[in-house]
N, C-alpha and C positions, 0 to 999 in steps of 0.2 A: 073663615080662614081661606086662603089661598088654595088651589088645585095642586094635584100633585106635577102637573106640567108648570105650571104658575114657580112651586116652589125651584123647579129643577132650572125653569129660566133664568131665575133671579141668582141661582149659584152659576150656572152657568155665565152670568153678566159678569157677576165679582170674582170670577176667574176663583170659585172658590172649588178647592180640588179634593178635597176631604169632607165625609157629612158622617154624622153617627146616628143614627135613627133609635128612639125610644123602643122601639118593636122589631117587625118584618113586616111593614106593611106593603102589599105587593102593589097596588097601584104605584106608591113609588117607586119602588125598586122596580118598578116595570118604566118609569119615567127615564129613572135615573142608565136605563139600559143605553149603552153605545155613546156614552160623555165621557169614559176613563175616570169619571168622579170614584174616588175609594170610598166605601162603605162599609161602617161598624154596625152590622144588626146587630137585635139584644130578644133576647128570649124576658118576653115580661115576669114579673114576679108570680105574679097567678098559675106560672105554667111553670115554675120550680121544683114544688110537688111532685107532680107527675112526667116532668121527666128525671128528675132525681132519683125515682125509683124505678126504672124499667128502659132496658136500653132501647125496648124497641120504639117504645115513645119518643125517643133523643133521635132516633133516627126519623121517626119520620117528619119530624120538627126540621131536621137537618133537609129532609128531600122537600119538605113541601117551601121554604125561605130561604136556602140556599142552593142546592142542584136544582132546581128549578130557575133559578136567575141566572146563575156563572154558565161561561165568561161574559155576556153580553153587557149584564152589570158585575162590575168588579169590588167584590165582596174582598175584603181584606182580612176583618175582627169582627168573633162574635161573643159580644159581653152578655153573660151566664147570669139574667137578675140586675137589682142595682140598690146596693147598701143592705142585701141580705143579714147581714149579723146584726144590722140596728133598727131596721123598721118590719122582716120580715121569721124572726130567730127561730119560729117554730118551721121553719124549712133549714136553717143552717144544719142539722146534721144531714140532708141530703147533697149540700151544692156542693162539694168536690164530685161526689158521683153524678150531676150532672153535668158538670167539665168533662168528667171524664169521660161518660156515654155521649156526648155532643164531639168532643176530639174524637173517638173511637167511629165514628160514622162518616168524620172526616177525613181519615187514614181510609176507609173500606173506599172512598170515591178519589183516593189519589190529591186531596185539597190541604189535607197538614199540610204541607209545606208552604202554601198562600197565605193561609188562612190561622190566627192565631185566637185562640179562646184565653179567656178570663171573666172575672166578673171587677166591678165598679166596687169600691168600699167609702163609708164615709169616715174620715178623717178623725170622729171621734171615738173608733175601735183606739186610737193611742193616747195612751195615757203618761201623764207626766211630762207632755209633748215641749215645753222650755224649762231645761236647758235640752235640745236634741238630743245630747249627746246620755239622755239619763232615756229619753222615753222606749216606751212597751207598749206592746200591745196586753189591752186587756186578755189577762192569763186564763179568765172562763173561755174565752174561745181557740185556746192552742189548741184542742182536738180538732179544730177546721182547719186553722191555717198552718201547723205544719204539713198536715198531706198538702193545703191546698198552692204552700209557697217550692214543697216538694213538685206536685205538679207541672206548675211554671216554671221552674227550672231544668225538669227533664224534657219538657216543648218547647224551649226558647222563649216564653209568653214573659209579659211583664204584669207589674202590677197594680192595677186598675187603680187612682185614688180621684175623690172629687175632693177637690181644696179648695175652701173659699174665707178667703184674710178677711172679708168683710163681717162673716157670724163670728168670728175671734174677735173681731175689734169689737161688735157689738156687746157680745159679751162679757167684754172685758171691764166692763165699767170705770172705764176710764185709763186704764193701765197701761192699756195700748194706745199709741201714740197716731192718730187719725196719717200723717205721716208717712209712718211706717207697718202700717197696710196699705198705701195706694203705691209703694215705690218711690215717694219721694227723697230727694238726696236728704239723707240727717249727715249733721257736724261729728265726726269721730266719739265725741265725748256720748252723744245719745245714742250710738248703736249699740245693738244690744249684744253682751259676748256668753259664749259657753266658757263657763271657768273651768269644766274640765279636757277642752279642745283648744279654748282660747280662739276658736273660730268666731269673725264678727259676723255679725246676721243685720241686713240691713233694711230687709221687710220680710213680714208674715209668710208670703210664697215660700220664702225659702226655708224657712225655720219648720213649715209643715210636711214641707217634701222632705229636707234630712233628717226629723223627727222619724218618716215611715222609713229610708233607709237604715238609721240607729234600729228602730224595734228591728227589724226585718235582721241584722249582724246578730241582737241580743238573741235570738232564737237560733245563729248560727248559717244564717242565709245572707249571703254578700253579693251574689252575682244576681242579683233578678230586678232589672232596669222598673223603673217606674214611670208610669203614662200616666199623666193628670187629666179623667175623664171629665172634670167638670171644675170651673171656676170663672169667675166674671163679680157683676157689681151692678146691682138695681140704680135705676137712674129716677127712680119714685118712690116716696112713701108717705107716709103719715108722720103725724106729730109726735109719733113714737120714737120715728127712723129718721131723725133729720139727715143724718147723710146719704140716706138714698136719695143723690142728683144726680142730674146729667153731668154736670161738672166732673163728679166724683167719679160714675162710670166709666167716664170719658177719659180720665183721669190712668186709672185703674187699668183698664181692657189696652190703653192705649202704655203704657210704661209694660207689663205684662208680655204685648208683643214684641216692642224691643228687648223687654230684658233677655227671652229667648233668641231674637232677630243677630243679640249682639254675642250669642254662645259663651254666654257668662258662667251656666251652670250652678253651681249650688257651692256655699263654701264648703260641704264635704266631699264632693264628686264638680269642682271647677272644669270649665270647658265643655262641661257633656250637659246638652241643653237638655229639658224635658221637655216631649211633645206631651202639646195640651189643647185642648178643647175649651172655646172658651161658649158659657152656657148665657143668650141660646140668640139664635137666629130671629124669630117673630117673639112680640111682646103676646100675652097670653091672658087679653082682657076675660077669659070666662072663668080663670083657672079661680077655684076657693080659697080664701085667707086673707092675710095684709096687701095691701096696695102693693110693695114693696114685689111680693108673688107673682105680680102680675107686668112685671118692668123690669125684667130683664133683658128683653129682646134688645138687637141690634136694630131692627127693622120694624114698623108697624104692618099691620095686615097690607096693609094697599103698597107694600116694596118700599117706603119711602123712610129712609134711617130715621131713626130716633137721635140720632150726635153722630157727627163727623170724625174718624178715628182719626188719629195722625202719627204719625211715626217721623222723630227729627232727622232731618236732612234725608226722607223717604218718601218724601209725599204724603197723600191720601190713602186713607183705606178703605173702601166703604165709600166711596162719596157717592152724593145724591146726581148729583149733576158733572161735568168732563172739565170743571172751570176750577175746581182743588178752590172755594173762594168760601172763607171762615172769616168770620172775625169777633173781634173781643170787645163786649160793650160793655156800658153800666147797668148794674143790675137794675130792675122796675122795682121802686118801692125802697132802694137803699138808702141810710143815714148819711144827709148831704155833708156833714162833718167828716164820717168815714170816708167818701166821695172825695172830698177835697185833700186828707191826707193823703187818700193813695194818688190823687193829681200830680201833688206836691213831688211825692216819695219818686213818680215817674219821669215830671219834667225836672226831678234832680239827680239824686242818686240811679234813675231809671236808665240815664244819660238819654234818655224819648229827646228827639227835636221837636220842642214844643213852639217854633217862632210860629208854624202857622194860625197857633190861637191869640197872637199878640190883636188888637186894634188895626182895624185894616186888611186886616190880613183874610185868604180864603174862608177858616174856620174860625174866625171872631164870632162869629150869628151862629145862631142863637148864644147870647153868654151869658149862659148858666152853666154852672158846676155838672149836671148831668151830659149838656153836652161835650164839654171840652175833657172831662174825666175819661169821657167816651172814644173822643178822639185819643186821647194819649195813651189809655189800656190797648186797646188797638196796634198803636204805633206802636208799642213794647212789645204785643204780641207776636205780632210780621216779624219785628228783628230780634226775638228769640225764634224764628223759623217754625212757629205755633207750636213749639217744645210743651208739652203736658204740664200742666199745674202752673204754666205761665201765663194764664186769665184766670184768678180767682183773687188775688189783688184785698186780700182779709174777707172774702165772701161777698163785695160789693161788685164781682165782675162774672161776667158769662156771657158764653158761647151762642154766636147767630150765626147763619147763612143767610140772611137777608144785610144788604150792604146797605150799611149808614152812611154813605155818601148822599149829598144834597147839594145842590148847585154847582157853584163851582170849588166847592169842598170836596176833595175825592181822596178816601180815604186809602191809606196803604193796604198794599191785597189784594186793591179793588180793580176790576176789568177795566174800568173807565178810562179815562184820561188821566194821562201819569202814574196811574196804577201798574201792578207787576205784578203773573202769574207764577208763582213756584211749580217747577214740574213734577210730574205724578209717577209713582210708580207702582207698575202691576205688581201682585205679590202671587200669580202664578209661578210655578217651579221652576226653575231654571233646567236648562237640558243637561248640565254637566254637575249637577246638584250632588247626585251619587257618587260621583265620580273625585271631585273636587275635597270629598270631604267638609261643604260649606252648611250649614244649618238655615234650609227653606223654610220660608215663610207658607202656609196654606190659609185657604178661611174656609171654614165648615160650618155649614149650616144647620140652625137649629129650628127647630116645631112646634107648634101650639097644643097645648091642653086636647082640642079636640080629637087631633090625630097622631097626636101620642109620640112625634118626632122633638128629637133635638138637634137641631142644626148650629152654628155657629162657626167662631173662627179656631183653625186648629194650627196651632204651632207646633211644627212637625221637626221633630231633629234626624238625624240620619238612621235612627236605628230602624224604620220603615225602607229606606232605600235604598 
């Protein structure tokens, strides 16, 4: 895997301005010193225990990962554990006290007020989570999270969730509508409603963040903001997983960033965006399990993305190269019949100018059904302005950065002749971001299996600014 200079270059390239680190691992944080990159360490789980019981432990946890880096690295959040009540429970009756002995160390060095503590929870501490407006949290754990939503309340802290619409859908055995988990627009009649809010919910993202909002009011806590520590979308799997694709992640991470981008917020808390993390930075070829485990990265080890984000009428996200140049082919190996209806469907109802594949024409040659399909997915691509979920065309179309232009065929998109670049934009923070009241875009990087980092992209709303 990459150096910890290596990692902090490559955040540094993508203007990425937020990172959350699995650990405290001090070669990075010692990387990351003098970038202004914001950083969430985490105290691992193994080390719950023993600083749950003994404040002097939290402190020196506190001096040895964080007064030891601040201010040179700018340490923002430190997440206490990660999914303690589900994978780690015979420590939950310690983790508020060590919130608490971890904040209590950071009040003795003058850092509360920088620096906020909480821990990560997973998504399935709440039950009954559709319709939102019914769900709770599993009742054997009130003895943790009342002190522990009391806690975050009296530090200003928010509450940590990792939310991923994809193990819902997968789950779901069918119930959930592939759809609406990735953000796709559904028709009024398919979105799904709380009948007792009557609020529409039009993908999983949000159905599972005001799900923790409802539990969070049923226990009598309304004011404690919620920070989405982890979410994204495998772009691999097995025959198990067939929608872990690129398409899908692409799909997914890239609707995800606008939905935030566009301060849509949630139908029970509208306008107020959730800063999210989106998991992870590097794909994580050594990590144990499904393929799927191992493909969620943005990037592979050698810097080079895995898929091209895109954000409509925003540019690039993530690109490999300074030339923002995607395009939409036919898939390898697709049913030439399917090929030809979505031909069809493109050079008609698409409204695609299909005259260049007439006879004579630049893109007549090769004329077969693969390439001219190819040509026209493409052309529909470009002029949805490479809009998410606008190459997949029933499953016979996917995403390249290698340009299918050929002679004097020069496809739209393309740098070449007659071709047109769409311009790119950084998604660095803007300087009056704080000020404006506007909801920044960040990208945080995530880490591999080996060195125990999560980097990736973080959708930041104002409540950091």
């Amino acid at each position: 895997m990459p150096s910890p200079t290596q990692v902090v270059a490559l955040l540094k390239a993508q203007n990425i301005r937020h990172v959350r680190l699995y650990d405290a691992d001090r070669a990075l944080l010692l990387a990351l010193a003098n970038t202004g990159i914001r950083v969430t360490v985490s105290v691992p789980n193994d080390q719950i225990l023993g600083i749950g019981q003994s404040n002097a432990t939290a402190a020196n946890w506190v001096a040895r990962n964080v007064i030891a880096h601040v201010p040179a690295t700018n340490i923002t959040a430190i997440a206490v554990g990660s999914e303690i009540l589900t994978t780690l429970p015979n420590a939950a009756p310690v983790l508020v006290s060590a919130l608490k002995f971890i904040h209590s160390a950071l009040v003795a060095s003058n850092l509360d007020g920088q620096i906020k503590v909480s821990t990560p929870h997973s998504s399935s501490i709440i039950l009954d989570s559709f319709p939102p407006s019914q769900a709770f949290f599993n009742r054997s754990w009130d003895p943790v999270m009342v002190p522990l939503l009391k806690f975050l309340r009296s530090t200003g802290s928010y509450f940590m969730l990792n939310a991923y619409p994809y193990y819902d859908y997968m789950q779901s055995n069918g119930v959930i509508p592939l759809d609406y988990a990735l953000f796709r627009p559904l028709p009024p009649d398919k979105e799904a409603v709380d009948a007792n809010t009557l609020l529409h919910y039009t993908n999983v993202f949000d159905a599972i963040v005001d799900a923790a909002y409802f539990a969070m009011s049923y226990l009598n806590f309304t004011n404690v903001p919620i920070f989405v520590t982890e979410s994204g979308w495998p772009s691999k799997g097995d025959s198990s997983e067939p929608d872990a694709t690129l398409e899908n992640a692409n799909t997914y991470n890239s609707n995800l960033i606008r939905h935030v981008l566009n301060n849509t917020g949630t139908p029970k808390h509208p306008k107020i965006a959730v800063s999210t993390y989106i998991y992870e930075l590097y794909n994580e070829d050594l990590r144990p399990g499904a393929i799927s485990e191992k493909n969620w990265g943005l990037f592979d080890d050698d810097g080079i993305p895995v898929y091209t984000l895109h954000l409509t009428g925003a540019g690039t996200v993530l690109a490999n190269d300074t030339t923002n140049q995607t395009f939409c082919v036919a898939k390898e190996g697709a049913d030439p019949k399917m090929l030809q209806a979505a031909l069809d469907w493109a050079c008609g109802p698409g409204k695609v100018d299909c005259s260049y594949l007439l006879q004579g024409q630049p893109c007549y040659e090769p004329d077969n059904v693969v390439a001219h399909s190819t040509y026209a997915f493409n052309a529909y691509f470009q002029m949805m302005a490479k809009s998410p979920g606008t190459c997949d065309f029933k499953g016979v179309a996917t995403i390249t950065t290698t340009d299918p232009s050929h002679g004097s065929c020069i496809f739209p998109g393309s740098a070449g002749r007659n071709g047109t670049l769409p311009n790119t934009t950084s998604l660095a923070p803007s300087s009056n971001s704080a000020t404006s009241g506007c909801h920044s875009v960040y990208i945080y990087g995530a880490g591999s299996f080996t060195t125990s980092v999560i980097l990736g992209v973080l959708l930041m709303s104002v409540l950091f600014l």
